[in-house]
N, C-alpha and C positions, 0 to 999 in steps of 0.2 A: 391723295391730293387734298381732298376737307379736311383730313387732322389738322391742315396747318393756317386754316380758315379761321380769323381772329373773333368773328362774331357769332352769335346763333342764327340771326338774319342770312347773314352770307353763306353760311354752313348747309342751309336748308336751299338755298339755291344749286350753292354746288353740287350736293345731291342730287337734284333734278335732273341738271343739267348733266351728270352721268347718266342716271335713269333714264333720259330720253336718248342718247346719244348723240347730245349735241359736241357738233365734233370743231366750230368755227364761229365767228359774228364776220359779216361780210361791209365792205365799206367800196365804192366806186367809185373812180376817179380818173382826169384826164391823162396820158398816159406819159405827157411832158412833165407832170409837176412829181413822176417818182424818184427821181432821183433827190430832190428836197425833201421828201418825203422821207426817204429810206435814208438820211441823213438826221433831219430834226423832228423827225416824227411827224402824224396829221393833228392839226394844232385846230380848234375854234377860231369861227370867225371873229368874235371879240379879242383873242387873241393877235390874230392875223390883223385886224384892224389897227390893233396899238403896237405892234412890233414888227409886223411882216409886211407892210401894206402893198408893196411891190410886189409881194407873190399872191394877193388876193384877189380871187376872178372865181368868185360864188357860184356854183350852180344851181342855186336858190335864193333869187335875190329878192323875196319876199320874205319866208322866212317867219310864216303865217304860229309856230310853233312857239315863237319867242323866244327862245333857247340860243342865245347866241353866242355863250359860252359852252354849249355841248355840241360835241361829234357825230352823227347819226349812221347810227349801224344798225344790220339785220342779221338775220339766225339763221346758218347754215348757209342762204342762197341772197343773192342781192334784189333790192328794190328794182328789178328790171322796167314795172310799170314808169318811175319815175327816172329811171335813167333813160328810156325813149323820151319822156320830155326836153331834158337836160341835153341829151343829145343833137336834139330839132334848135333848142333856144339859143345855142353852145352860140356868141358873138361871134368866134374864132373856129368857124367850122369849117372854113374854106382850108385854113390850116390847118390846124391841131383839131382833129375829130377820133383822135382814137384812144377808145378809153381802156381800164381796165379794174379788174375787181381783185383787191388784197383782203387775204384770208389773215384774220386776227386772233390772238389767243383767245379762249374761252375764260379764261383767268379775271378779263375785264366785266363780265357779266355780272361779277358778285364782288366789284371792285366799290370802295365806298362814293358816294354821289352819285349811281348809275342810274338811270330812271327806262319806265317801261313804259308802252303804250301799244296797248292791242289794235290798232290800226295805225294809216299814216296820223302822224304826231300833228300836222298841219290843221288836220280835223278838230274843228270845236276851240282851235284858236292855241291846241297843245293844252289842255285840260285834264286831257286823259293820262300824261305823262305822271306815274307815281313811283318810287321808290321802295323796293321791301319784294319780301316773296310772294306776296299774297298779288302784288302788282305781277309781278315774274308770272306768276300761277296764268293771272287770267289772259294771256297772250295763245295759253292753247286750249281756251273753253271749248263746249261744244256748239255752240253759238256767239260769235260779237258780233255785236249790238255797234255798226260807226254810222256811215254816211249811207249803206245800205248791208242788209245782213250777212253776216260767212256764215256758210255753214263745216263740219269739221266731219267731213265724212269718217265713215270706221275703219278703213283701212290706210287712211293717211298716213305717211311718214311720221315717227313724234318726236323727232326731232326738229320740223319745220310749223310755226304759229300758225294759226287757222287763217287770218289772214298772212297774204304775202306782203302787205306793205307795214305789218306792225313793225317797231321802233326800237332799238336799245340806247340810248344817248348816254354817251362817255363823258365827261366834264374834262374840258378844257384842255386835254391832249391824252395824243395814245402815243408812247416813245416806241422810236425803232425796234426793238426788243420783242415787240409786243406783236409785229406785222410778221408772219412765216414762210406766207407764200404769196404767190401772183397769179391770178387767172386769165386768159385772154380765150381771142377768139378763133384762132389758128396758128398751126406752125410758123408761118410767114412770119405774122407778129411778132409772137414767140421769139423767132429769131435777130428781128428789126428792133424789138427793147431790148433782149439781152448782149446785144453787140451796143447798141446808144449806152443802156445804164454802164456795161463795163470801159466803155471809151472816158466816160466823165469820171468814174472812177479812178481810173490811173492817172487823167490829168491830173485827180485831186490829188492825188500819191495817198487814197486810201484804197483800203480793203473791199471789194465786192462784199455784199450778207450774203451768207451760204443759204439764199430761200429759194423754196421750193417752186417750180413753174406750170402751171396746170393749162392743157389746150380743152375749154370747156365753151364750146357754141351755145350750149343747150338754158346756158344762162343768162347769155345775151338776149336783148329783141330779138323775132328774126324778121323778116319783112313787111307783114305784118305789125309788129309793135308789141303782141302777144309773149310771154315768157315761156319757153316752153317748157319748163322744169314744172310750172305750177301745174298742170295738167299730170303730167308724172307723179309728183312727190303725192298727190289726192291718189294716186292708185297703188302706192307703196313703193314706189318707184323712185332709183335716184338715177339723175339723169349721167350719161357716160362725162367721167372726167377724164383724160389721160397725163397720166405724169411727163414732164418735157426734161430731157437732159440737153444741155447743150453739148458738142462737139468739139 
């Protein structure tokens, strides 16, 4: 897969990025906007701003990062600390409250423009965000240094960043292509998006993606607000996913 890696920069991520077994970059969102999604790809909000504007409805409407031309992803498992926010602030909660998390290629990780940031990106104004392997590298130090210290215990998973809310930011879209699978938080669901997205599908007289669907709780909040994967993945631990077939 790095033979065909065009730079030495990229080359030496992709590396890594084997080396550790990074198997995903994670992305969450609400569970109406997948069908657009799995159509035109997850686009920037500066994008969405100047072409989409009917489909923009921010989960971050600060945006403290500045980046409003990059996508914000995570490695392996999703920002669940700030999808409980996102959740709580959702305008449209009384309706639309059900989200979900799409697993994306690793491909985009050593994609050119990709920027990294060993904590949430919001911290320090998005400062932290840099470009290169050496930026890649420090996302699974044994110490970072954000708004309060990680620490990166020794039997941690290494395929998951020391902290849980570090950053990968994709510039200005990720195409359908790129999106594999889908994670939710039960069968129900499971089965309540795969019957909506195939309904809107056929209206469209297009093709369903042949992506994969994962019943994965352990990634979600659970009532508390708490992740419970984070706790896990510090003990070596991946937390249970299960594969979903439809019927």
């Amino acid at each position: 897969m790095c033979s065909n890696v065009t730079t030495e920069d990229a080359r030496k991520i992709c590396q890594e990025v084997q080396r550790r077994g990074i198997t995903r970059l994670c992305h969450f969102t609400q569970s109406r906007k997948l069908y657009s999604i799995l159509v035109s790809g997850l686009l920037s909000r500066s994008l969405l701003e100047d072409e989409f504007s009917d489909l923009l409805t921010p989960t971050d409407m600060e945006r403290f990062d500045k980046r409003l031309d990059y996508i914000s992803c995570s490695i392996e498992y999703p920002n669940t600390w700030y999808l409980k926010i996102a959740q709580k602030n959702n305008p449209e909660k009384q309706l639309f409250n059900d989200w979900v998390v799409l697993y994306l290629s690793v491909d985009l990780i050593w994609a050119p423009k990709t920027l990294f940031s060993p904590c949430n990106a919001a911290y320090s104004g998005g400062r932290l965000l840099q470009p290169g392997y050496d930026s890649f590298k420090k996302l699974f130090e044994r110490v970072v240094h954000c708004k309060q210290p990680r620490i990166r215990p020794n039997g941690m998973l290494p395929c998951c960043p020391t902290d849980d809310q570090a950053e990968v930011m994709i510039y200005q879209c990720i195409h359908p292509e790129y999106i594999w699978g889908i994670a939710v938080e039960s069968e129900e669901q499971a089965n309540k998006e795969y019957r909506r997205l195939r309904f809107l599908f056929e209206q469209a007289k297009r093709s369903l993606p042949p992506l994969k669907w994962f019943i994965a709780p352990d990634i979600f909040p659970d009532h508390t607000g708490w992740p419970p994967w984070s706790s896990m993945v510090r003990q070596g631990q991946r937390p249970q996913e299960v594969e979903w077939r439809p019927l």
